[in-house]
C-alpha positions in Angstrom: 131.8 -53.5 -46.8 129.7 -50.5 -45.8 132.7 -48.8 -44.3 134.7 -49.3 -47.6 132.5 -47.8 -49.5 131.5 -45.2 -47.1 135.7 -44.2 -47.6 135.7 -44.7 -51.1 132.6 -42.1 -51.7 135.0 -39.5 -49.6 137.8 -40.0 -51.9 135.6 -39.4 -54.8 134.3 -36.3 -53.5 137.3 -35.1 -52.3 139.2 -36.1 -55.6 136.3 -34.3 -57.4 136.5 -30.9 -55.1 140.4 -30.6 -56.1 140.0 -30.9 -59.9 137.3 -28.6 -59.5 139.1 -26.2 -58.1 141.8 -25.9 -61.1 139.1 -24.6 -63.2 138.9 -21.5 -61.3 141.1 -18.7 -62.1 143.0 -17.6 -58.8 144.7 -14.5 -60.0 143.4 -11.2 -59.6 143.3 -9.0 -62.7 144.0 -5.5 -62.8 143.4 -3.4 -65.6 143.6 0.5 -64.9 140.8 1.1 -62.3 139.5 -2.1 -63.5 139.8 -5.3 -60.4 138.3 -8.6 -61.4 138.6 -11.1 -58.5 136.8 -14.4 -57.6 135.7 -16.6 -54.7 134.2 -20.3 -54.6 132.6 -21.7 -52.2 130.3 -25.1 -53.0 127.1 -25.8 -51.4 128.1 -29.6 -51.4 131.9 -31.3 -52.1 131.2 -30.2 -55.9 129.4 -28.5 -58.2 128.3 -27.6 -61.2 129.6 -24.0 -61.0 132.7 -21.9 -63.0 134.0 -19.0 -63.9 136.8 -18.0 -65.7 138.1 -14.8 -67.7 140.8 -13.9 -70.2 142.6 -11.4 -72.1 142.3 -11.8 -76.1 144.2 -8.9 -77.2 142.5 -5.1 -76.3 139.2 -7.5 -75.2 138.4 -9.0 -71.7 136.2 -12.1 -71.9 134.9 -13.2 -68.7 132.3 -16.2 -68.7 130.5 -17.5 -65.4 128.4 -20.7 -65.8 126.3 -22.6 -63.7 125.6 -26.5 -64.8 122.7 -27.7 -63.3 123.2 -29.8 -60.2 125.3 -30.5 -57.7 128.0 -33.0 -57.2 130.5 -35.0 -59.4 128.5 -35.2 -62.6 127.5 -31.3 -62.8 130.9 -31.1 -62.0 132.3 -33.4 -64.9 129.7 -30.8 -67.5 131.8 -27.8 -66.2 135.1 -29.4 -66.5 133.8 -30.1 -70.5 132.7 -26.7 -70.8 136.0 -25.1 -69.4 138.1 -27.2 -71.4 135.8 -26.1 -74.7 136.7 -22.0 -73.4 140.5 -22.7 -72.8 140.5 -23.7 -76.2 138.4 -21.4 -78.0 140.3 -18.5 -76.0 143.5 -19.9 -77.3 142.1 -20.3 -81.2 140.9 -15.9 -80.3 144.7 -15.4 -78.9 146.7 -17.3 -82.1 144.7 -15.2 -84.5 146.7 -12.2 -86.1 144.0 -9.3 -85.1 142.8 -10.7 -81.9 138.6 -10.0 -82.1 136.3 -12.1 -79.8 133.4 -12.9 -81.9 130.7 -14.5 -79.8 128.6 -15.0 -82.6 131.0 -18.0 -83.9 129.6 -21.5 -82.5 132.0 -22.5 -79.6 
């Protein structure tokens, strides 16, 4: 019994360290002598950490958070807080003039 569960909490954490890494942009941006690049690397099989950035017309937006804690549930509070910017940067994107306005509640 001990070794089932011992196999199931590896496929949890490994589970949780792949959808983790989908909320981290992987390209590299290049805007005139501007280069915005990223690395992540977790203290533990997940965290509570993100980044992320975006174009919203002549604006960049760029957003690193930190949840507090480590493993799957800090991880789980980033994954809702990415999902809340991807859709907030899409509402910015649709609009007809484009303004980030960070004064709006997310």
């Amino acid at each position: 019994m001990a070794g089932k569960i011992d196999e199931l909490m590896i496929q949890t954490a490994e589970t949780a360290q792949e959808v983790q890494a989908m909320f981290f942009t992987q390209a590299k941006l290049q805007l005139g002598q501007l280069s915005l690049y990223g690395q992540y690397i977790p203290a533990s099989e997940c965290a509570g950490d993100g980044w992320h950035y975006a174009q919203v017309g002549d604006e960049l937006l760029v957003v690193v958070g930190n949840a507090t804690g480590h493993g799957v549930s800090a991880a789980l509070v980033t994954a809702a807080a990415h999902a809340i910017l991807l859709h907030k940067t899409q509402e910015f994107k649709e609009r007809s003039q484009p303004k980030i306005d960070l004064k709006e509640p997310f």
